[in-house]
C-alpha positions in Angstrom: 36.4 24.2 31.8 35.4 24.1 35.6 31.5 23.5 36.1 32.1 25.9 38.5 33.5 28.8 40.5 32.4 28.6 44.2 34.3 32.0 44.5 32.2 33.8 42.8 29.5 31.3 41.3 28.0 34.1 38.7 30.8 33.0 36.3 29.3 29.2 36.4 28.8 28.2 32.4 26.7 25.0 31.3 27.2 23.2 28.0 24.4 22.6 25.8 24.7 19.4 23.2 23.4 19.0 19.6 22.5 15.5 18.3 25.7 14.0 19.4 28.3 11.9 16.5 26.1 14.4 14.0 28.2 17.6 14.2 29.2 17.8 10.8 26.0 18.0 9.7 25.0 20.5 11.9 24.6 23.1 9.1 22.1 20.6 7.2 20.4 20.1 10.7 19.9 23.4 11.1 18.0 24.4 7.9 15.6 21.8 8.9 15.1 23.8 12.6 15.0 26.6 10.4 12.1 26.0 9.1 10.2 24.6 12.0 10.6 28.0 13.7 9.8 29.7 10.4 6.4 28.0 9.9 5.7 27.7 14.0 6.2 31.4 14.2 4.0 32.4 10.7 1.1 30.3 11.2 0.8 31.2 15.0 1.4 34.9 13.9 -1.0 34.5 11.0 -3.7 32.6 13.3 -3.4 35.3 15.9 -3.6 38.5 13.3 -6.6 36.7 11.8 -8.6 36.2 15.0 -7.8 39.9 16.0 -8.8 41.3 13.2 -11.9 39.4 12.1 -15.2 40.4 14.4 -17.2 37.4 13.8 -14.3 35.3 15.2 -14.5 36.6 18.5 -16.3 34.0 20.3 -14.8 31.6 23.1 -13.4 28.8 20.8 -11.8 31.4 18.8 -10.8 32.9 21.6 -8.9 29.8 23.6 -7.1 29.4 20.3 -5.5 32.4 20.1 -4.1 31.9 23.5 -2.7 28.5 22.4 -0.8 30.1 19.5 0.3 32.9 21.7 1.6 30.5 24.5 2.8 28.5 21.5 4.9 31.6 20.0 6.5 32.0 23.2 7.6 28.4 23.1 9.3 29.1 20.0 11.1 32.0 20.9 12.3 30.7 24.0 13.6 28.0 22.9 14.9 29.5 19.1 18.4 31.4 20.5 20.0 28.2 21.9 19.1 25.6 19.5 19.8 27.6 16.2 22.7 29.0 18.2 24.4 25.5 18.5 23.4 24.4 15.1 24.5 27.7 13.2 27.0 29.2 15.6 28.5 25.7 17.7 27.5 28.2 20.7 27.3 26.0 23.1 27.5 28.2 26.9 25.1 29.5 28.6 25.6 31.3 32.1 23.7 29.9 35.0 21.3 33.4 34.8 20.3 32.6 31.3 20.0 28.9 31.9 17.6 29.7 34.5 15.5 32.1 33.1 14.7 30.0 29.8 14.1 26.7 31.9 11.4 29.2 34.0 9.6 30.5 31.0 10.2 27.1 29.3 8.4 25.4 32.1 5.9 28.2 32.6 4.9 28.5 29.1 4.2 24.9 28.9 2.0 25.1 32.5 0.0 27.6 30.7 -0.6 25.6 27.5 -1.8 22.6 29.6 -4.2 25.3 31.1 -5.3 26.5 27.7 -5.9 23.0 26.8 -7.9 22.0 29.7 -10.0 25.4 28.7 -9.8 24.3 25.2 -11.9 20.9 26.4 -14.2 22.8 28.8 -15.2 25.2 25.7 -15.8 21.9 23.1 -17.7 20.2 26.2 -19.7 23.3 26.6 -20.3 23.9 23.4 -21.5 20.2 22.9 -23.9 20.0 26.2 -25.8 23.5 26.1 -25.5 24.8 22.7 -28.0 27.5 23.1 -26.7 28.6 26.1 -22.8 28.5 24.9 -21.5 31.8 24.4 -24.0 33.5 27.3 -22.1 30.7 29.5 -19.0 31.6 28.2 -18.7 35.4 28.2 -15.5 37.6 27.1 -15.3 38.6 30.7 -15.4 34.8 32.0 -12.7 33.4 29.8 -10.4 36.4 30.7 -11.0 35.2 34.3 -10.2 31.7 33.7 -7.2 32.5 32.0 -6.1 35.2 34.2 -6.5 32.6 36.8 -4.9 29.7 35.5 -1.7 31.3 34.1 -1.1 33.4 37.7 -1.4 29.7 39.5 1.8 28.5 36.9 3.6 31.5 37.1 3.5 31.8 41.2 4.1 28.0 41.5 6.8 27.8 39.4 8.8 31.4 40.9 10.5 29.4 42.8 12.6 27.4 40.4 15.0 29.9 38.9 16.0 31.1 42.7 16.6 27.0 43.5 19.1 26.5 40.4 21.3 29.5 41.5 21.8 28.6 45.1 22.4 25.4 44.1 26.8 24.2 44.1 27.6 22.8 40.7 30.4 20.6 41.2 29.8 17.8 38.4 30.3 17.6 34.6 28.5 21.1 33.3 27.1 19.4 29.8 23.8 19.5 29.6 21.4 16.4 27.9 19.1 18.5 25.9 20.1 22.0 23.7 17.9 24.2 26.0 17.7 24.6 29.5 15.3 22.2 31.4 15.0 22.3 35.1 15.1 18.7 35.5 18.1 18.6 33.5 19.8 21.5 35.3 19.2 19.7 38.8 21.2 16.8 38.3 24.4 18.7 37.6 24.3 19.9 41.4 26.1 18.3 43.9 23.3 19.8 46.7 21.0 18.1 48.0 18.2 18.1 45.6 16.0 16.3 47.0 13.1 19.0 48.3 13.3 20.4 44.7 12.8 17.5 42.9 9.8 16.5 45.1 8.6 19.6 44.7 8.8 19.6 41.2 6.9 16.3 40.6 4.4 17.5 42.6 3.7 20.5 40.1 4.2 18.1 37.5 1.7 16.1 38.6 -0.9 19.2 39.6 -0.3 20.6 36.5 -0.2 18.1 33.9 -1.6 15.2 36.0 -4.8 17.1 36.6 -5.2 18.8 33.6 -4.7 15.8 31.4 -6.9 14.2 34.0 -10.0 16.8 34.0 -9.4 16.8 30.0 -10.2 13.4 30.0 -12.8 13.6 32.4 -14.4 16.4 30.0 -14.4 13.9 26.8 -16.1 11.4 28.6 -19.1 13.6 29.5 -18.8 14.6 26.0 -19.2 11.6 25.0 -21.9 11.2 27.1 -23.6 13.6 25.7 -23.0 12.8 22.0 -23.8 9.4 22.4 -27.8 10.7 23.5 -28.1 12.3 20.5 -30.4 10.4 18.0 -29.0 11.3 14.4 -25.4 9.5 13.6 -25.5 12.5 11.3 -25.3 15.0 14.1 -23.1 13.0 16.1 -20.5 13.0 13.6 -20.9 16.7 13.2 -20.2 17.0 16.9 -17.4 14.9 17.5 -15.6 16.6 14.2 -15.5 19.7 16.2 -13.2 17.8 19.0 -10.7 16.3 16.3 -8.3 19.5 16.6 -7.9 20.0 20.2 -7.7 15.9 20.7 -4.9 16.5 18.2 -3.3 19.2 20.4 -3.6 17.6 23.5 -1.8 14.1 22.2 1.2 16.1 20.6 1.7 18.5 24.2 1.1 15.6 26.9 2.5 12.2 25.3 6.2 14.1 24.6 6.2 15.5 27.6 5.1 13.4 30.2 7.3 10.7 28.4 10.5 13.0 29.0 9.9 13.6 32.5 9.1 10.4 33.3 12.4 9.2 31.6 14.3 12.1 33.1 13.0 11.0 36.6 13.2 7.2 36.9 14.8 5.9 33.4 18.4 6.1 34.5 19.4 3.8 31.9 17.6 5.3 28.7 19.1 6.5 25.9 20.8 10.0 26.1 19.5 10.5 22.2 16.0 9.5 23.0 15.5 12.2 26.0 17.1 14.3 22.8 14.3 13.0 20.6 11.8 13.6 22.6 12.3 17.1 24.0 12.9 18.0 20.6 9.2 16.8 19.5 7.7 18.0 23.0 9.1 21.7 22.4 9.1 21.9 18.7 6.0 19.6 17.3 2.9 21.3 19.2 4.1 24.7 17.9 4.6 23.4 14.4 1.6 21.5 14.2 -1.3 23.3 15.9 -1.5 26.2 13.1 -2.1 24.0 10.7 -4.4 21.1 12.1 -6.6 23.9 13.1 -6.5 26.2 10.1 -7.0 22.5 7.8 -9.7 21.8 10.2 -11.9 24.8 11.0 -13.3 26.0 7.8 -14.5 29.6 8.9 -10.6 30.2 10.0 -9.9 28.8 6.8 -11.6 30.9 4.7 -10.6 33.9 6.7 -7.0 32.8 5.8 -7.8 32.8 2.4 -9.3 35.9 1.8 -6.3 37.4 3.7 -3.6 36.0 1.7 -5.6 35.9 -1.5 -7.7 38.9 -2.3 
């Protein structure tokens, strides 16, 4: 199969790979992604519906979790038709159009969920620092701002890519490392000079989930700051427990991810099956994982889930 037509380069087809010397089990492999998706797309679906629904859980906290399910549940789809469709179908093309579009919303998607983390850890400092004054700080309006704000700066940054992919001349092996469409990955098919692209690419990395992972941090140490004033160990503990869920979000988004691309970029020699590995957990984990460490955690959502399911 060529990697491409220069002719006419709309018929250009890349290959996308399952775990590779495990294609027999394929079927077995994919009840297991089965499932992932089943439960990523229930409890997101459930924690959304709940938080709708409920009054007295619309405040902020509430709030900036609903928008990580939501960006969560788009994860899930985007990435659902090609990975079940390898696994359950061997469908393995995918046109340079479609490849494009779900590395853009791939990419975007996870922009906006390092946003909504960043959010996330702005809420619990808030929350911590002036609890009297949290939700007149922290308005309905406000947070529609700030999240109007931050998912217009991924979206526009990140326009660019799918336009870079398709003027690009595909002239190398057309198999893919991952069984979705990555930019990264895309990029070092083409025989172009890629240069300009990948710069510019890092550089949104690193503005995106540099400084977010950065102002996150940043926002845990004047948390800690704060908690550490406070006289009763009682009341500490009560106020770091409230932390535990989004510190568990933000390990399984940024330590996946920022692994991959920093294996994609300058590990030439790493293993083809660990970049497999770890898009897998980057992609598939956060989704799978957030739903329930927060319903476990917060016991208001909790209950509301509860009396839902069990009236």
């Amino acid at each position: 199969m060529s990697a491409v037509n220069e002719t006419n380069f709309n018929y250009a087809v890349f290959l996308l790979i399952g775990i590779p010397g495990q294609e027999d089990a394929h079927l077995w492999i994919s009840v297991i992604f089965c499932l992932i998706y089943a439960v990523s797309i229930v409890g997101n679906s459930v924690i959304l519906f709940i938080i709708k629904t409920d009054p007295s859980l619309h405040e902020p906290m509430y709030i900036f979790l609903s928008m990580l399910a939501l960006t969560d549940l788009g994860l899930s789809v985007a990435t659902m038709p090609t990975i079940l469709g390898i696994y359950l179908f061997n469908s393995r093309e995918i046109s340079v159009d479609a490849c494009s579009a779900q590395g853009y919303f791939i990419a975007t998607l996870q922009g906006t969920e390092s946003a909504v983390l960043l959010l996330m850890a702005f809420d619990r400092f808030i929350a911590i620092r002036e609890p009297l004054r949290y939700t007149s700080i922290l308005t309905l309006p406000r947070i529609a701002k700030m999240g109007l704000v931050f998912v217009l700066r991924v979206v526009v940054a990140l326009f660019p890519f799918p336009f870079f992919l398709k003027w690009f001349q595909y002239c190398r092996a057309n198999v893919l490392s991952h069984s979705y469409c990555r930019n990264e990955d895309v990029m070092k098919l083409a025989c172009s000079d890629t240069r300009i692209n990948s710069i510019y690419g890092l550089c949104i990395k690193i503005l995106f989930m540099g400084l977010d992972s950065l102002l996150i941090f940043l926002s845990y140490v004047m948390i800690l700051k704060t908690v550490l004033s406070i006289a009763s160990w009682a009341e500490r503990l009560r106020a770091l427990d409230t932390c535990f869920s989004h510190l568990c979000a933000v390990i399984l988004f940024y330590i996946p991810e920022i692994s991959l691309s920093l294996i994609q970029r300058f590990g030439k020699g790493s293993s083809p099956l660990l970049q497999l590995l770890l898009g897998y957990i980057a992609l598939l984990v956060p989704p799978l994982m957030n739903p329930i460490v927060y319903s476990v955690k917060s016991k208001l959502l909790r209950a509301r889930i509860i009396r839902v399911f069990f009236k």
